[in-house]
C-alpha positions in Angstrom: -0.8 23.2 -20.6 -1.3 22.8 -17.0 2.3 21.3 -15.3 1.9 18.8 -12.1 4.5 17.3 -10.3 4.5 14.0 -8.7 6.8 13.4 -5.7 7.5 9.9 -4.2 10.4 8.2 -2.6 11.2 5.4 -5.0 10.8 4.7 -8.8 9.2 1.1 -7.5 6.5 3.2 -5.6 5.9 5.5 -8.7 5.7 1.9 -11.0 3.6 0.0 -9.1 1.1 2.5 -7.2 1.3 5.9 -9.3 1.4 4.8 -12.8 -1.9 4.4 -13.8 -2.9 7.9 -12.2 0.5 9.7 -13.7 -0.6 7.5 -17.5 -4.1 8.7 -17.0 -2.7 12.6 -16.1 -0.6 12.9 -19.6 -3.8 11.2 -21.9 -5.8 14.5 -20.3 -3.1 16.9 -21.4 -1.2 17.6 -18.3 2.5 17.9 -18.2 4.0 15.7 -15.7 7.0 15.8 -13.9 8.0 13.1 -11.4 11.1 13.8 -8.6 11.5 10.8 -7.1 15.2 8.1 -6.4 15.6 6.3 -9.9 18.0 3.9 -8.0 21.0 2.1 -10.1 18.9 0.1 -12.6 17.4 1.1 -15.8 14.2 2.5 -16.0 11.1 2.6 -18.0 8.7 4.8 -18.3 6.0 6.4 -19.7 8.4 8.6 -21.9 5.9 11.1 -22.2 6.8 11.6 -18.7 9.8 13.9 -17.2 11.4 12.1 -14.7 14.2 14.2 -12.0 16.4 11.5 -10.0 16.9 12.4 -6.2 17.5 10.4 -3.1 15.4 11.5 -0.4 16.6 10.6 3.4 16.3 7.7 5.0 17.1 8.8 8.7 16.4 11.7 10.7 19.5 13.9 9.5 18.6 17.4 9.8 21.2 18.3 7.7 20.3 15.5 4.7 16.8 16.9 5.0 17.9 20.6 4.6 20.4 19.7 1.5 17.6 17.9 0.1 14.7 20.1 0.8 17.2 23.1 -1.7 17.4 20.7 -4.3 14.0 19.9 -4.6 12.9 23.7 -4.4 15.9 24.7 -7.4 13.7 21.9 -9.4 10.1 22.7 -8.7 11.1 26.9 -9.4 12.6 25.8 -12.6 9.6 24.2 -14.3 7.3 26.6 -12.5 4.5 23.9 -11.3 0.6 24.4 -11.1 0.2 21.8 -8.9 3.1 19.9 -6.8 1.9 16.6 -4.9 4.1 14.6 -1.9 3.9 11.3 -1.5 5.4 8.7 1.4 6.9 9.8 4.3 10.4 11.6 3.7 9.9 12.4 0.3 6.2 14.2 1.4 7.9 16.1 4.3 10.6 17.4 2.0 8.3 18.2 -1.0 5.7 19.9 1.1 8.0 22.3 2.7 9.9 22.6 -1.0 6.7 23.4 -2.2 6.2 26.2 0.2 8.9 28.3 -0.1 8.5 27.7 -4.1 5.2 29.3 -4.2 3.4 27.1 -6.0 -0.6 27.5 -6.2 -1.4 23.7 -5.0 0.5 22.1 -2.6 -0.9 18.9 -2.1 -0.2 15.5 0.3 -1.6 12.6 -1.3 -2.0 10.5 2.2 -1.5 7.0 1.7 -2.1 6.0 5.3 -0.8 8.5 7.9 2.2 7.2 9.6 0.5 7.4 13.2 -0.6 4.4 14.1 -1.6 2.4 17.5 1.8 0.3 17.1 3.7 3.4 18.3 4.6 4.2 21.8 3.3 7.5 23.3 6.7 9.5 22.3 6.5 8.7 19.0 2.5 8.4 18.4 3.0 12.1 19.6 5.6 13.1 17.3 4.3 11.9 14.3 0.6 13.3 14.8 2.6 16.9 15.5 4.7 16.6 12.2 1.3 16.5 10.3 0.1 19.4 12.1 3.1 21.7 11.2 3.4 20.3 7.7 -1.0 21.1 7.5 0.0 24.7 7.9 1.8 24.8 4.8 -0.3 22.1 2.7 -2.9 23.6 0.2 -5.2 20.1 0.5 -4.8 16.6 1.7 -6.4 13.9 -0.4 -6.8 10.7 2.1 -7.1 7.3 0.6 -8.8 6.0 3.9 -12.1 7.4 4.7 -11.5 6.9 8.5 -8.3 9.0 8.4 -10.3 11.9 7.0 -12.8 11.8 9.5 -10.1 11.1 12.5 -7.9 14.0 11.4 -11.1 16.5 11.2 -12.8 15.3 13.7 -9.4 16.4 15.7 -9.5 19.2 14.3 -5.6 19.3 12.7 -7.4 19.6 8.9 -10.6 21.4 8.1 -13.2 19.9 6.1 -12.8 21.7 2.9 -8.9 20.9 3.1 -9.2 17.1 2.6 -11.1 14.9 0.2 -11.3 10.9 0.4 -10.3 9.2 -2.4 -10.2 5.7 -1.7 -8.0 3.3 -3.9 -8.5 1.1 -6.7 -6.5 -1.6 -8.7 -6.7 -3.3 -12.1 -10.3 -5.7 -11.9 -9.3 -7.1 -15.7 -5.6 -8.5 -14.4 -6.4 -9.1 -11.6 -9.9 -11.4 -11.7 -10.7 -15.2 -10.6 -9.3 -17.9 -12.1 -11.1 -20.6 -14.3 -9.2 -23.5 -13.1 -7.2 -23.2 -9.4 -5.6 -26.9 -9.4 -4.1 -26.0 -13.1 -2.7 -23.1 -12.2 -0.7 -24.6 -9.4 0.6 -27.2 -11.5 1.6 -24.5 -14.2 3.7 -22.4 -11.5 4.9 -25.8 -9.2 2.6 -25.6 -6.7 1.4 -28.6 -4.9 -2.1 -29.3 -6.2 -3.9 -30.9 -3.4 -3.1 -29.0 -0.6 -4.2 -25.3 1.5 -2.7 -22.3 0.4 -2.1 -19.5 2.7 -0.9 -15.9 1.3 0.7 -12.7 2.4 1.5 -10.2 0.2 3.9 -7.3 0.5 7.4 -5.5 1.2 9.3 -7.5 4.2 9.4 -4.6 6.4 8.3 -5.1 10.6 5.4 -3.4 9.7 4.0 -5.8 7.3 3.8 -8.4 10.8 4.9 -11.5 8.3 6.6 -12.2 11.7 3.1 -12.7 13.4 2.0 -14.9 10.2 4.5 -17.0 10.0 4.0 -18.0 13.9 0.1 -18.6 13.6 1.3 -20.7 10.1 3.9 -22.6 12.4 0.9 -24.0 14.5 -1.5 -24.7 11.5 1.6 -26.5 10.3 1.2 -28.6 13.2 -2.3 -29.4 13.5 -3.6 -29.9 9.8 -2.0 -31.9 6.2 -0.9 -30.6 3.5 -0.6 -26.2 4.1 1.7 -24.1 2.5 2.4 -20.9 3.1 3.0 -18.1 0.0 4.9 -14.4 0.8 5.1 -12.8 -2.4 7.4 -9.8 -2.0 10.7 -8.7 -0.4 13.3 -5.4 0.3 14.2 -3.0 -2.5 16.7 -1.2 -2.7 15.7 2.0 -0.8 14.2 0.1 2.4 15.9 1.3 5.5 15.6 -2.2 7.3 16.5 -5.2 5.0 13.8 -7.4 7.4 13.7 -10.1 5.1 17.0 -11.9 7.0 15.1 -11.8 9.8 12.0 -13.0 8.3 14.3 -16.4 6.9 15.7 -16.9 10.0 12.4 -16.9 11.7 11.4 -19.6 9.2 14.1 -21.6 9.8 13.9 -21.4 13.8 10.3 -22.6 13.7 11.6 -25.3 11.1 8.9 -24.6 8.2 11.4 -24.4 5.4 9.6 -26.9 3.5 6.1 -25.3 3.9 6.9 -22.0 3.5 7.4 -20.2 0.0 9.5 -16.9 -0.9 8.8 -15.8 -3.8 10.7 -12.2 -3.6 9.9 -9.8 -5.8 7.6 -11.1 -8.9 5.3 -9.4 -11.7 2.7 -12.5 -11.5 1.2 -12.3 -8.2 -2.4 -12.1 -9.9 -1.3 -16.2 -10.5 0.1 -16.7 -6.9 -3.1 -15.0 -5.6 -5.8 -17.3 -7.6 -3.5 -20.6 -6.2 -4.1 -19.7 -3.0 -7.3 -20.6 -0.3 -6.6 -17.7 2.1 -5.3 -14.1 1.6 -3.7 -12.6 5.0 -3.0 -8.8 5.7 -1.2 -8.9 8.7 -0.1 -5.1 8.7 -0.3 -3.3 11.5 -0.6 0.1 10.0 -2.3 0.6 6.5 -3.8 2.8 3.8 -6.0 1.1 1.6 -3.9 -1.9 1.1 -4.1 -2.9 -2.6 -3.0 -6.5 -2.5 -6.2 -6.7 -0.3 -8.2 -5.3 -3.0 -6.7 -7.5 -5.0 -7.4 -10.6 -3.5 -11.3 -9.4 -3.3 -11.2 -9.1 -7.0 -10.2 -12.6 -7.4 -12.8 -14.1 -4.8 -9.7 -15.2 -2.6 -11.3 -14.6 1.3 -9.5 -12.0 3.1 -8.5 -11.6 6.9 -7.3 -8.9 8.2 -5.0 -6.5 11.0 -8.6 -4.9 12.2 -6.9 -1.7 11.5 -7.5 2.1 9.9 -7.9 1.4 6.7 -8.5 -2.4 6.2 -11.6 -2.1 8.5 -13.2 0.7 6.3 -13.3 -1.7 3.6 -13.5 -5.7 5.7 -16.6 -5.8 7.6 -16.1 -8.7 10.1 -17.7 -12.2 8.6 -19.5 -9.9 6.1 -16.8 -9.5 3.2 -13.8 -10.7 5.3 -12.7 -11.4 8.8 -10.8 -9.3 11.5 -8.2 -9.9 14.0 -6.4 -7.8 16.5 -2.9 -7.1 15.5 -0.3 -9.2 16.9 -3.1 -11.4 18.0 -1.7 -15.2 16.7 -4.5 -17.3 18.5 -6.8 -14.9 17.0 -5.4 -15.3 13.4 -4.9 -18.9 13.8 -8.8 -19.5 15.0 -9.5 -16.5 11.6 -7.9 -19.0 8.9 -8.6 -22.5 10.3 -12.1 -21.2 10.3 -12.1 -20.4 6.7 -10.4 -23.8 6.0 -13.4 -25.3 7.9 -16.2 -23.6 6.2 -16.7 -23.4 2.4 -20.0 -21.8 2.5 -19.0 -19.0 4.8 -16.1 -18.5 2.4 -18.6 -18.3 -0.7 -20.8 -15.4 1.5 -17.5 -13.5 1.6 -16.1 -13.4 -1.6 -19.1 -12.9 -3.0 -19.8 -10.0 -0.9 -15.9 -8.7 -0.9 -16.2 -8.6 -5.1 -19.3 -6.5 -5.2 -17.7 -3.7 -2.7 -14.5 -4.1 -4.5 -16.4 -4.0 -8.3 -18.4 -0.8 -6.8 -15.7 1.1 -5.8 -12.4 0.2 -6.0 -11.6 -0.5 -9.4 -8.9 1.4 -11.2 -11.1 3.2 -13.4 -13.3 4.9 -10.7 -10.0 5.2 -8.5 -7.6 7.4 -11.5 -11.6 9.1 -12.3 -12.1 10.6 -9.0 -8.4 11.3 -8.4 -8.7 13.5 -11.4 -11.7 15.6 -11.0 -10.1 16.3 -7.3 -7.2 17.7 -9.3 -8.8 19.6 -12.0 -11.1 21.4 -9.4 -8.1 21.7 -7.2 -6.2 23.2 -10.2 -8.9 25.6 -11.5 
């Protein structure tokens, strides 16, 4: 029996973006291992599963990094891995180079969205591209989520073709599907029925730019009757910044208390999403975001950061519309638009759900991840 391990930085990554993949790994007869930080509460998993508890840095500490990278290598030498992939940021950096000195076959990066980004200022735009060009050295393959990242880092040449694969992304189409009855479903969860629903989905971290939607919400707020705005997420435990104070005190500066929902952390935002008019990614550096995916899959029109990533899969007033980051006139003009224009919205969802049913289903998404591993493997 072939042994893989998984490495991520949190046990909430590894339950909400690498179950699926990990369940689907075990059903072919793989042995899996996942290192990852557990954190305090208990957790449940697939007990077919071997989970190793380990708390990856969360600053630049040469010294944490060092103790860490040791204690990751004594694990993966003991189990004697076919196949070791890094996921995240820290938790990648420190498997990778684990990885390497353990000897394993397959060292693999699963990239979720390389941390370089436009955001960044020169000094550390620089830096980041020239960690993944040390760390390349030592990686086996790369599989990409995001089509243009594969093509930007080849077309640089830091990785060579046959060292990267696209895989895309892909979320569950049978949860997460349109809703018979919107105006019921509001009134089942306590949301006012009558009314324009705006949502933003994600972890309150700066990069998320909740700050951006809240100010483009503020002048909707304004202008137009009866708009709420929904942000379905918050910190866990492992976040480095806990952004979400600053978020509420944005919120209450602007004074939209009263218009603006918090959900934090919930396990129903397949509910949240089919109550809403508008979904709003408002990242400013991204993967292949799956809340966006999600939102497709419910016919909810999307608009988007016009960023790596999103843009791959939103083609301006074809399946969704783009903005420039940051851009609040921009967003603002994006979702009044869509409140304006039924028919436009129809176009688009009916467009976004036949990419997303093509593609990005969950099914395709754990298929091709695991012929990339097998041939990878053999």
């Amino acid at each position: 029996m072939k042994k893989i391990l998984h490495i991520c930085n949190t046990s909430f990554y590894l339950r909400n973006f690498l179950k699926t993949h990990i369940d689907n790994l075990v059903e072919n007869n793989y042995e899996v291992h996942v290192l990852c930080d557990i954190g305090r509460k208990k957790f449940n998993f697939n007990k077919k599963v071997h989970l190793h508890d380990i708390t990856f840095p969360r600053k630049v500490s040469p010294i944490e990094f060092l103790s860490t990278i040791i204690k990751t290598n004594k694990i993966i030498k003991r189990f004697n891995f076919d196949c070791v992939i890094s996921h995240n940021r820290n938790s990648s950096i420190v498997g990778r180079i684990a990885t390497f000195f353990s000897q394993v076959p397959q060292n693999i990066y699963f990239a979720h969205g390389f941390y370089f980004h436009d955001n960044q200022n020169l000094f550390s735009y620089f830096i980041s591209i020239q960690i993944e060009r040390l760390l390349e050295i030592i990686t086996s393959h790369t599989i990409s989520q995001s089509l243009e990242d594969m093509n930007l880092m080849i077309n640089k040449k830091y990785i060579i073709n046959k060292k990267i694969t696209h895989v895309g992304n892909g979320i569950d189409n049978l949860k997460f599907k349109p809703a018979s009855n919107k105006l019921d479903l509001r009134e089942k969860i306590g949301l006012p029925k009558n009314s324009f629903i705006i949502i933003g989905i994600g972890r309150l971290v700066k990069d998320k730019g909740f700050q951006d939607l809240i100010e483009a919400f503020e002048r909707i707020s304004k202008n137009e009757k009866n708009c709420y705005l929904l942000i379905i997420g918050g910190n866990i435990s492992q976040d480095i910044s806990k952004y979400e104070r600053k978020i509420i005190k944005k919120i209450n500066n602007l004074n939209i208390n009263d218009q603006v929902i918090l959900t934090g952390m919930i396990d129903n935002v397949e509910d949240y999403l089919n109550c809403s008019d508008v979904y709003v990614l408002s990242s400013y550096r991204e993967g292949i975001s799956r809340s966006m995916l999600e939102a497709m899959s419910c016919k909810i029109p999307v608009i988007s950061t016009n960023v790596r990533g999103s843009r791959e899969v939103i083609k301006n007033n074809k399946n969704g519309l783009l903005y420039e980051k940051s851009n609040i006139n921009q967003l603002y003009s994006a979702i009044i638009k869509l409140k304006n224009n039924k028919n436009l919205v129809s176009k688009l969802t009916t467009n976004a759900f036949n990419v997303l049913s093509s593609f990005y289903t969950e099914n395709l998404y754990n298929t091709r991840q695991l012929k990339i591993i097998e041939k990878l493997i053999k």
